[in-house]
Structures are given as C-alpha cells and as structure tokens.
C-alpha positions as CSV (number, residue, x, y, z in Angstrom):
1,X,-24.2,-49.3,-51.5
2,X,-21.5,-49.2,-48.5
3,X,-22.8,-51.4,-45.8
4,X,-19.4,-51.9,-44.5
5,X,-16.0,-50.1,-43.6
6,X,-12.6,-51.2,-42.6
7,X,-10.0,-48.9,-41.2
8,X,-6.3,-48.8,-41.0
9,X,-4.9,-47.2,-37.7
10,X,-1.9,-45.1,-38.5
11,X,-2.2,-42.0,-40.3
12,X,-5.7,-42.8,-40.1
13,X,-6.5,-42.2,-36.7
14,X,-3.5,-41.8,-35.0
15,X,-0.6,-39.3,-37.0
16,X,2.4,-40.6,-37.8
17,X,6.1,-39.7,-38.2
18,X,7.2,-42.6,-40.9
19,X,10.4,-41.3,-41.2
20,X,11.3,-40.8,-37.3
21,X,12.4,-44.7,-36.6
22,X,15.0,-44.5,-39.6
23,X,16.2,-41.1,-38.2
24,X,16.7,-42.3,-34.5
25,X,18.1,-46.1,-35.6
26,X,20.6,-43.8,-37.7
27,X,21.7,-41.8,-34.1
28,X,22.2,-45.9,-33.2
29,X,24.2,-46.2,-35.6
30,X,22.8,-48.0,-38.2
31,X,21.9,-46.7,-41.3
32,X,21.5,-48.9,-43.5
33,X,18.5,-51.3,-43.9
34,X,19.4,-54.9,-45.2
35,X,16.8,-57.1,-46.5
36,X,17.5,-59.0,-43.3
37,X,16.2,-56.7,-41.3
38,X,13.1,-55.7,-43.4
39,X,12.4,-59.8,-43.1
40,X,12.7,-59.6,-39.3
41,X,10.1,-56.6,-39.2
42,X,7.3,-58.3,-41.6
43,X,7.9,-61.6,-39.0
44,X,7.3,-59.6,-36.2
45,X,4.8,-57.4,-37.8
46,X,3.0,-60.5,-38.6
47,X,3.2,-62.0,-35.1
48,X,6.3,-65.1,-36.2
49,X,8.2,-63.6,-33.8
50,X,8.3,-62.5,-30.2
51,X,9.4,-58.8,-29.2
52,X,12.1,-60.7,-26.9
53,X,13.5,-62.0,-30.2
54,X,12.7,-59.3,-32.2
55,X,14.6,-56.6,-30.0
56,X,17.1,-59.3,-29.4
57,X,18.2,-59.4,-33.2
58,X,18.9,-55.5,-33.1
59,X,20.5,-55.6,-29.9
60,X,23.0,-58.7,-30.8
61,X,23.7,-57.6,-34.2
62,X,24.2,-53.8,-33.9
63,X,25.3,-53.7,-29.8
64,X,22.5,-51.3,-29.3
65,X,21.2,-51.1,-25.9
66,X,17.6,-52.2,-25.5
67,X,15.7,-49.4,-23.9
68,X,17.2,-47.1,-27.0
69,X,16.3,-49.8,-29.7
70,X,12.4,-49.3,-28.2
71,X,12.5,-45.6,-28.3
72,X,13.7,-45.5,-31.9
73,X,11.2,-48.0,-32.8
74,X,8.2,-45.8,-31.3
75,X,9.3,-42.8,-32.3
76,X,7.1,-42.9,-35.3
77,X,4.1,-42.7,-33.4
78,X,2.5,-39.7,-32.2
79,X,-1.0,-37.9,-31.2
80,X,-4.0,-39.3,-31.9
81,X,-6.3,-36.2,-32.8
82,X,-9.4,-36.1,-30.2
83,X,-11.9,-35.2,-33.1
84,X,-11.6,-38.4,-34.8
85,X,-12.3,-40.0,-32.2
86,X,-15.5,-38.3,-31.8
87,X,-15.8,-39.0,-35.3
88,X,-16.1,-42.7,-35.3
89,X,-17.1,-43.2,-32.0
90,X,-20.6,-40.9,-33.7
91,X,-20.0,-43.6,-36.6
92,X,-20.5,-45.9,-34.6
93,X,-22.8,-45.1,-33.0
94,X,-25.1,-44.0,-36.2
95,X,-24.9,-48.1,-36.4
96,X,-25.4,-47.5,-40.5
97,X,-22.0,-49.5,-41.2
98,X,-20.2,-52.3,-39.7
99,X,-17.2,-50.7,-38.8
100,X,-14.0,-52.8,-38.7
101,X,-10.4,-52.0,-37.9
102,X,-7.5,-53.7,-39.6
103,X,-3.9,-52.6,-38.9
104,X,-0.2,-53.2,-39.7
105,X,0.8,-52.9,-36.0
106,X,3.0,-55.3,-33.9
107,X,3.4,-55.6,-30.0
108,X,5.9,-52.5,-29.0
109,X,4.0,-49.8,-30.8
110,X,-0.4,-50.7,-29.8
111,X,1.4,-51.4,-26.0
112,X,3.0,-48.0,-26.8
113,X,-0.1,-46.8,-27.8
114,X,-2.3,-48.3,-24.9
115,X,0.1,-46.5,-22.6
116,X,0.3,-43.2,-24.5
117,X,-3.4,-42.9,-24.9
118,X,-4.7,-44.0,-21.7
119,X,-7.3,-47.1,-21.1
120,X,-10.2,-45.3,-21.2
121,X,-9.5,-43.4,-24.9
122,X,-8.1,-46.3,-26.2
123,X,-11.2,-48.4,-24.8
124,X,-13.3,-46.1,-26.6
125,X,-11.6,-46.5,-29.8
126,X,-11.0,-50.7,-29.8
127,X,-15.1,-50.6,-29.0
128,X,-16.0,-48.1,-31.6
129,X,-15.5,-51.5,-34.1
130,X,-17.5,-55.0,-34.5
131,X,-13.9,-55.9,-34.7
132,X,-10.4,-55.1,-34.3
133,X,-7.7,-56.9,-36.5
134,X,-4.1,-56.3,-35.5
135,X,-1.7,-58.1,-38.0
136,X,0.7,-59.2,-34.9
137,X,-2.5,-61.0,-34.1
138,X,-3.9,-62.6,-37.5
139,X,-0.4,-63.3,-38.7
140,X,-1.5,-61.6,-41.6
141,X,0.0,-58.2,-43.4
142,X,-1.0,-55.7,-46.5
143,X,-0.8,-55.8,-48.3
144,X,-0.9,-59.6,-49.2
145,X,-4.3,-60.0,-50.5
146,X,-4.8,-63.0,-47.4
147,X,-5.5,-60.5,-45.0
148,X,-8.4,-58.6,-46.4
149,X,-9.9,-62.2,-47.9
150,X,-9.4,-63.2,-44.7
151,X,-11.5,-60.0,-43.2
152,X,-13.6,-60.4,-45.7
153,X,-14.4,-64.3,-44.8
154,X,-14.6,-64.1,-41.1
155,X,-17.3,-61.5,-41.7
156,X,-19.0,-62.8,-44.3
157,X,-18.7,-59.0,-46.2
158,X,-19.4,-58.5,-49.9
159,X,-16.2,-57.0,-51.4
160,X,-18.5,-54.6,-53.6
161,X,-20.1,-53.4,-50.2
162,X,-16.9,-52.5,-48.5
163,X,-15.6,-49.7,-48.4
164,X,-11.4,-49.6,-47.0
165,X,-9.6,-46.7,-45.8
166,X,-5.9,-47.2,-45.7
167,X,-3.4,-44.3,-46.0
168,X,-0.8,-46.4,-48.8
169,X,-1.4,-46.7,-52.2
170,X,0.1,-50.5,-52.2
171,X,-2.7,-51.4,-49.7
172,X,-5.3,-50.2,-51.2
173,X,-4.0,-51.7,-54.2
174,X,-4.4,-54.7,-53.6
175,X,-7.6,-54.2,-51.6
176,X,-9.1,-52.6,-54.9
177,X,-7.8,-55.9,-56.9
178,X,-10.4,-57.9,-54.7
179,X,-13.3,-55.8,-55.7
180,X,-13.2,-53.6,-52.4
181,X,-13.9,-50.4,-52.9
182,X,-10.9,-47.8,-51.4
183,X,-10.3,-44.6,-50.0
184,X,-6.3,-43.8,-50.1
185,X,-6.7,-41.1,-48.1
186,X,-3.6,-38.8,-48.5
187,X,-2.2,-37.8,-44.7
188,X,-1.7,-33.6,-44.0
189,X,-4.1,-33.5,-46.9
190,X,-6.6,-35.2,-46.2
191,X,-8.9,-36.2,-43.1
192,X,-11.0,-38.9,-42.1
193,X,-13.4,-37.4,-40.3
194,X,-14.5,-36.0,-44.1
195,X,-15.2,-39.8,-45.1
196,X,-18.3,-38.6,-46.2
197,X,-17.6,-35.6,-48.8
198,X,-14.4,-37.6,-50.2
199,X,-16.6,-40.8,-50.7
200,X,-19.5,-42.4,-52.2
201,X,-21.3,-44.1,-49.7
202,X,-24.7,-44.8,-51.5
C-alpha cells in the first residue's frame, strides 16, 4: 500500500520548455555545450557553487552580459497550471499520504519561480508538503541514488510504500532500483492531477 509520495517540480507541476535555455544561450552565441559546462551546472544544481560564480563562469568565458545569461537560463520555465494546484493542495489536504517534494532546481530558477508565481501561490504550494527538498539545498541530484536514500532516511519511509513521480525515465530509474515504486509520468500526455487512474495506490 502507498502511504507515501514524492514529487518532482518541473513538468510535474509547473510546465516546462527544456529546450528554451539551449535556444536563447545559442542567440548568446554559444552553441555548443562542453563537458565543462555541464560540470558547472550539476555544481550549481547541487548547491557547490554560488549563482555569483555560477553566472560569473558564463559571463567570463563567453563575454555574455549578465542580465541576458539569466534570461536564457529561465527561459525554460513557464506556467504553472492553477488545477494542480488545487489538486495537491486537496491531496493534501485528504492527509491519506505524506506528501513530499523533491526537485532538481538551483537558486535563479525557484527565485524565478517565487517571483513569477507570487508569495501567496507559491506559499500554498511549498505547504501543500511535510517537506520540500530542493537539490541546491541538500547538495544532492537525480538521479544519484543518494538523494532519494537520503529522502528516504530523513523520513524514515519504506521504499515499497513510496510512491515517486518524476517526469525522466533516468530518475525514476534509479528510484525504481531502490525498491520505490514510480510513476514516469510522460509531460503533454499525461497529467498529474490523474495520479489516481494511472496508478496503484492500494
């Protein structure tokens, strides 16, 4: 039985454009991405380094000017869909699951976020969960299996009683390896506000 249920964020709740950051760093002027770079973006995706240094390393290696390096960088982000947040906040609310968020997101895009969605929505969503993991926070990312042994630990959760809901196969994965159970919920297809009719719960 599912006593317990761990969200990711984008393409989950909030719709993304995974593509746009590649298209508007390629207007910059760069359009190739180095292993460097994909380095400097898991360190700062997993909180090892600032957004000063992080914006810093674009800005000194490609000339491009800072305010256009944090545009292209949000770019992927976009609305975050009113009915799922009635969803979960009803979830929630039900108090059936423990409901847990956990989140490959570093400091420009949730302060992008924040801004975009307004305190009080986005209060509503961050309180909709017993707790809210941010991988700029934990200094964790999936999918390495630490981060969801780590969720799973501070929690004291039963793999075989959790249930995660992640929108890449890679993440849930690895997740499934662990003994969670998954949901790769596929985005434009699917929705999760139908968690219950594309999942077992009992």
């Amino acid at each position: 039985m599912i006593k317990n249920i761990i969200f990711d964020f984008g393409d989950i709740f909030i719709n993304l454009d995974k593509s746009a950051t590649y298209r508007e760093m390629a207007k910059l002027g760069v359009s190739e991405i180095s292993d460097e770079m994909i380095s400097v973006y898991h360190q700062y995706e997993k909180g090892l380094m600032t957004t000063d240094d992080f914006i810093n390393f674009y800005h000194d290696k490609f000339g491009i000017k800072k305010e256009d390096l944090v545009n292209a960088w949000n770019a992927i982000l976009l609305d975050f869909p009113k009915v799922r947040l009635d969803f979960l906040k009803e979830l929630s609310a039900s108090k059936k699951y423990r409901l847990f968020l956990l989140s490959n997101t570093n400091d420009l895009h949730i302060k992008w976020v924040q801004n975009s969605l307004g305190e009080a929505f986005y209060a509503e969503f961050k309180n909709s969960f017993e707790q809210f993991y941010l991988s700029h926070e934990i200094n964790f990312r999936k999918p390495d299996s630490e981060i969801y042994e780590f969720v799973l630990n501070e929690n004291n959760l039963i793999a075989d009683e959790t249930l995660f809901v992640d929108d890449l196969k890679e993440n849930t994965d690895s997740a499934r390896k662990l003994g969670l159970h998954v949901w790769n919920l596929i985005p434009e297809k699917e929705d999760v506000i139908e968690l219950f009719t594309k999942n077992k719960m009992a």
